[in-house]
Residue, then its C-alpha position, 0 to 999 in steps of 0.5 A: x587969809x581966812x583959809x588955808x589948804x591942809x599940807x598933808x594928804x589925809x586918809x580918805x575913807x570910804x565905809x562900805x559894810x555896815x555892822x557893829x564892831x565884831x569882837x573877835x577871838x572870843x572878846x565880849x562886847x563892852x557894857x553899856x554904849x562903848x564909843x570909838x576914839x573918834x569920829x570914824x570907824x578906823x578909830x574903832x577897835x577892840x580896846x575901845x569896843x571890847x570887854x579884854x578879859x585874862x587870854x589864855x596867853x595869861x594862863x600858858x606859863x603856869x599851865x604849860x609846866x602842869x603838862x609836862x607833870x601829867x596835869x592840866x590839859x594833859x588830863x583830859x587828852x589835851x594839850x596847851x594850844x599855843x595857837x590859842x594864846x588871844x582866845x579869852x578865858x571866860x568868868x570866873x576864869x577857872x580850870x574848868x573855863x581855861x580848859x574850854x578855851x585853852x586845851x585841843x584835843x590830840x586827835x585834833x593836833x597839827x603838826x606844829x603841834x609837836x614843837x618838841x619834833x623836826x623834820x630830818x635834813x632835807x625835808x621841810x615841815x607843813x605846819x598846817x597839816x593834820x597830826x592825830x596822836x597815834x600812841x597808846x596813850x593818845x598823847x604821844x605821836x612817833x616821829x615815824x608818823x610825825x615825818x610821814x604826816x608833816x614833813x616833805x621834800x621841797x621841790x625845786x625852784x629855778x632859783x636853785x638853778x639860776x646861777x648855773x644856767x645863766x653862766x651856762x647860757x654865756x656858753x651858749x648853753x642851757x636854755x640856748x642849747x639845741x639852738x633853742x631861741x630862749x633864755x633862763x628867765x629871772x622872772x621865773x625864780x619861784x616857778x617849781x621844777x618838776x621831779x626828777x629836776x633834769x635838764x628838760x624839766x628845768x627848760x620846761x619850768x624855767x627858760x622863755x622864748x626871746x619872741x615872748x621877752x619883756x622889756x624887764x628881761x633885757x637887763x643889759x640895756x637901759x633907757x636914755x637919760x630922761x626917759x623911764x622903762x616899763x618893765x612889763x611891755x613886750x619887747x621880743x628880739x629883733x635880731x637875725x639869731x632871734x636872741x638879741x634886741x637893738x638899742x633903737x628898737x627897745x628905746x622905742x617898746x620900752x622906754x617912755x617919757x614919765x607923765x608930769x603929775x601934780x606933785x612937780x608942781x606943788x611948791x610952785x603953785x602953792x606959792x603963787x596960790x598965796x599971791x592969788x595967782x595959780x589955781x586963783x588966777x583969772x577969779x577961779x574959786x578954786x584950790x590947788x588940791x594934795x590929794x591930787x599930787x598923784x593925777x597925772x598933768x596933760x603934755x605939754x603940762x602948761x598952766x591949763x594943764x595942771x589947772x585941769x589935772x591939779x585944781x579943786x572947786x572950793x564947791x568941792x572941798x573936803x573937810x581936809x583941805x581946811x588945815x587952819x582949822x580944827x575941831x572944838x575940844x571933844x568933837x573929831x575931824x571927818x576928814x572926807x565929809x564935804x565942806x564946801x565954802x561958804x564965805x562971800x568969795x566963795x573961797x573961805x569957810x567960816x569956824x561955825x560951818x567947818x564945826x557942823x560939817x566936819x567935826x562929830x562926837x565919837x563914833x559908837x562902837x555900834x555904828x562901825x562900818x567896814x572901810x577901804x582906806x585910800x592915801x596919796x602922799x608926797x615927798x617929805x621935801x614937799x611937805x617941809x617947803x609948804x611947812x616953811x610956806x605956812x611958817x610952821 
């Protein structure tokens, strides 16, 4: 068979912004006409596209150590900026150019800036936020204003105190105290407490009404052999204390019969593909396609079913389905480029088309586009029982 369909679900790409590859951190555009390493413009990228001069990553040994001396940045009330490491050095990769790329000046410092500083027992560092030096000097900052500029006390979250109220709650208590009908959401651990963290406020941050609960928060239950939960459907108690949920009535909100999808049917039908049965039967031109090994199939997931939900037209094809071929020496695949057949039983594509359809010269760096990329995979135990289909 002339033919033969691609057994591993390739990235599908799909360019959306058009530009020339952007050099960025300060690299400079190659020379001349620079190419990418294949035909698309995920093989771009900055080694291929981009003049990779000394950063400022090479000079930080050597001029970290002339700073504590008093020397290189130092001189000019600046520092070494380690956050500037991937910045490049510009010719002739002097002090003078080190110093334009490398040094920031302590008015502009951070507070992860002064590595050489920590926050007391209790409070947490803001990185981010601003650390002007406030010495004499201009290049020192106290720790007195190094801890009113960056250091904070965290807030609470209800995960410090999820354990407490969920034996709490056991004892009737915490959130169900003052027969209030809710319970200590786990769903909630992230959530800040207010100051001063008290009981109300915990309530107010951390516990649910039962008549707002999902299917998740019924952890004590679980779905019947066969079937599977959907965690996010609402599933609010349908006791008499309202706090409680019958088993029937969260089988019912929550408990689902998983979809078949393209994937169950894989190995068999790739098989019967290879007798000239399955997507093939009837005279059908067309393939049972992996890219579609995540599309659900119809109930009752007959062989129409998965022939709507699972097969391609070999009018449709892609240059990925065609996984006995490859490109001459040279040129790169387009996986997503259409690649219709083009053989007399309109299920076979000749080595001729598949090259002017599918194979190109590497992209330049200055036809890069920006792209989504999109992938559907399948188990590996899939993969390996179509190896041994291929004899691979």
């Amino acid at each position: 068979m002339a033919m033969s369909l691609r057994i591993a679900a390739i990235l599908a790409i799909v360019p959306v912004i058009h530009g020339a590859f952007t050099c960025s951190e300060g690299f400079k555009d190659k020379a001349g006409t620079p190419i990418c390493a294949g035909a698309v413009s995920s093989t771009c990228s900055r080694a291929t596209c981009c003049d990779v001069g000394p950063t400022c990553s090479d000079f930080s040994a050597t001029w970290v150590l002339k700073q504590v001396v008093g020397g290189g940045c130092v001189a000019d009330t600046k520092f070494f900026d380690l956050k500037k490491l991937g910045v490049e050095v510009a010719a002739p990769k002097g002090d003078a150019e080190v110093k334009a790329a490398c040094c920031t000046a302590f008015a502009d410092a951070k507070c992860s800036d002064w590595n050489a500083k920590s926050c007391p027992l209790g409070k947490s560092l803001v990185s981010s936020n601003a650390a002007p030096a406030d010495g004499s000097n201009g290049k020192t900052l106290s720790q007195d204003k190094y801890e009113e500029m960056c250091c904070v006390v965290p807030p609470k979250t209800c995960s410090d105190f999820s354990t407490a109220w969920v034996l709490a709650q056991l004892l009737g208590q915490g959130c169900f105290s003052d027969s209030a009908k809710k319970f200590f959401d786990l769903k909630k651990v992230a959530v800040d407490v207010a100051a001063p963290a008290n009981d109300a406020e915990v309530k107010e941050a951390c516990c649910t009404a039962f008549a707002d609960a999902k299917c998740s928060d019924w952890n004590a239950k679980s779905c019947p052999l066969g079937k599977s939960l959907v965690s996010p459907n609402a599933a609010p108690a349908d006791g008499s204390n309202g706090k409680t949920l019958s088993q029937d009535k969260y089988e019912e909100m929550c408990c689902v019969v998983p979809p078949k999808t393209c994937s169950d049917f894989t190995t068999a039908w790739v098989g019967a593909q290879l007798l000239g049965r399955g997507c093939f039967s009837d005279g059908a031109k067309k393939f049972f396609d992996l890219k579609k090994v995540a599309v659900d199939v119809a109930a009752p997931a007959n062989d129409a079913e998965v022939k709507e939900a699972c097969c391609t037209a070999f009018a449709d094809a892609k240059c990925s389905d065609w996984n006995l071929k490859v490109c001459p020496s040279g040129k790169f695949l387009v996986a997503t480029a259409s690649a219709p057949a083009d053989g007399g039983d309109g299920k076979t594509l000749s080595q001729d088309k598949y090259n002017e359809l599918c194979c190109r010269e590497p992209m330049e760096c200055a036809d890069y586009a920006e792209e989504i990329s999109s992938a559907t995979s399948f188990s590996f135990a899939a993969l390996a029982v179509l190896l041994s289909i291929y004899g691979f």
